[in-house]
C-alpha positions in Angstrom: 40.6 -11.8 8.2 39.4 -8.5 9.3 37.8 -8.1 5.5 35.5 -11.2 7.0 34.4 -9.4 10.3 33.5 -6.3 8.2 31.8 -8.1 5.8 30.2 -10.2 8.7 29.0 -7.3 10.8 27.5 -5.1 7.3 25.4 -8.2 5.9 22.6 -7.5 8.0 22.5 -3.9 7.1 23.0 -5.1 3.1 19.9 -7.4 4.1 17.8 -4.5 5.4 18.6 -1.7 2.7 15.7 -4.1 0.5 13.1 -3.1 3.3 14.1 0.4 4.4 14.2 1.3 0.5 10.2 -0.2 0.2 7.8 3.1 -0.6 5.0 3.6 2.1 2.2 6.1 2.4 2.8 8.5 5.0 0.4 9.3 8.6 -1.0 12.0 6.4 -1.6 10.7 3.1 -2.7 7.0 4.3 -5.2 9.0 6.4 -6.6 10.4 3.4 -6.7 7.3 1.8 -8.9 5.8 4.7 -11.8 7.9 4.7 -11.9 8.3 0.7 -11.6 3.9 0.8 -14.0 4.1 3.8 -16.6 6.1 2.6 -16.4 4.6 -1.0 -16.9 0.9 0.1 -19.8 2.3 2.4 -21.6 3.8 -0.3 -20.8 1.0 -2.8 -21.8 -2.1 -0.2 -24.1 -0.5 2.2 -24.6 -3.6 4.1 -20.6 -3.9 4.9 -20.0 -3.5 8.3 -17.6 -1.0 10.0 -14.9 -4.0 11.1 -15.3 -5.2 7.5 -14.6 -1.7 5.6 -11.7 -1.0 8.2 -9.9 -4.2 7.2 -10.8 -3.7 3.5 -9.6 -0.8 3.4 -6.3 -1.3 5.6 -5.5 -4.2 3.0 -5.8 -1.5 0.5 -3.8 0.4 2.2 -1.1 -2.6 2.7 -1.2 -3.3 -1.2 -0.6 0.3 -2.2 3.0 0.1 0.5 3.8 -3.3 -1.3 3.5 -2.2 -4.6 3.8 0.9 -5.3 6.6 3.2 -5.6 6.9 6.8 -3.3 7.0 8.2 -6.9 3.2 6.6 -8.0 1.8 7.0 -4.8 2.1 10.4 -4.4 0.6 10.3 -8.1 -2.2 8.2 -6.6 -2.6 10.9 -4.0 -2.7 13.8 -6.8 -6.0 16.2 -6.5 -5.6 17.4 -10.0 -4.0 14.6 -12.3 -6.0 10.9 -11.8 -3.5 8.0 -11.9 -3.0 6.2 -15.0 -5.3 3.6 -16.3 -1.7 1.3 -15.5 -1.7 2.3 -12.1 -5.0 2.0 -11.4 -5.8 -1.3 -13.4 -2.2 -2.2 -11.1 -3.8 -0.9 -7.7 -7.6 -3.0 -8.6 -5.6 -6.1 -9.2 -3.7 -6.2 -6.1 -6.7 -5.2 -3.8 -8.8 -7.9 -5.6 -6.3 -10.0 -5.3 -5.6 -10.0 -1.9 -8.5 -8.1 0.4 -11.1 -9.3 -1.2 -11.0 -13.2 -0.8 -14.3 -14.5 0.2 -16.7 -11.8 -0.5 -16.4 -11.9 -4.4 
């Protein structure tokens, strides 16, 4: 009986561990990523407006947390080695994929 009311009482922690594992940029890095995605998608559509590159970009931003491992996105973040031609064909697909329905 008492096995139940541990096991009752660590199932939602066993239900979290999924979540609190999940890789995501940090303040500094997903900084970094939003004026290098802002100024990019400026320069590339310069009739976007700055609502429209924000939520581009936070989408981006979204997709990289979602799919992408601590691991590859510090490699994503790296000055001196570009990412794989896997990670960034990976990283294209998601964003075009899902932040830029309606404006393709």
């Amino acid at each position: 009986m008492k096995l139940l009311r541990v096991a009752a009482l660590l199932a939602p922690l066993a239900l979290t561990l999924p979540i609190s594992a999940h890789a995501a940029m940090d303040a500094k890095t997903k900084t970094t990523y939003m004026n290098e995605c802002s100024a990019a998608a400026t320069q590339n559509n310069p009739g976007m407006d700055a609502k429209a590159v924000q939520a581009h970009c936070e989408c981006g931003a979204q997709q990289i947390n979602k799919n992408f491992s601590d691991k590859e996105i510090a490699s994503l973040n790296d000055k001196t080695t570009p990412p794989s031609t896997e990670m960034t064909s990976r990283l294209q697909k998601a964003v075009g994929e899902n932040c830029l329905k309606g404006k393709k």
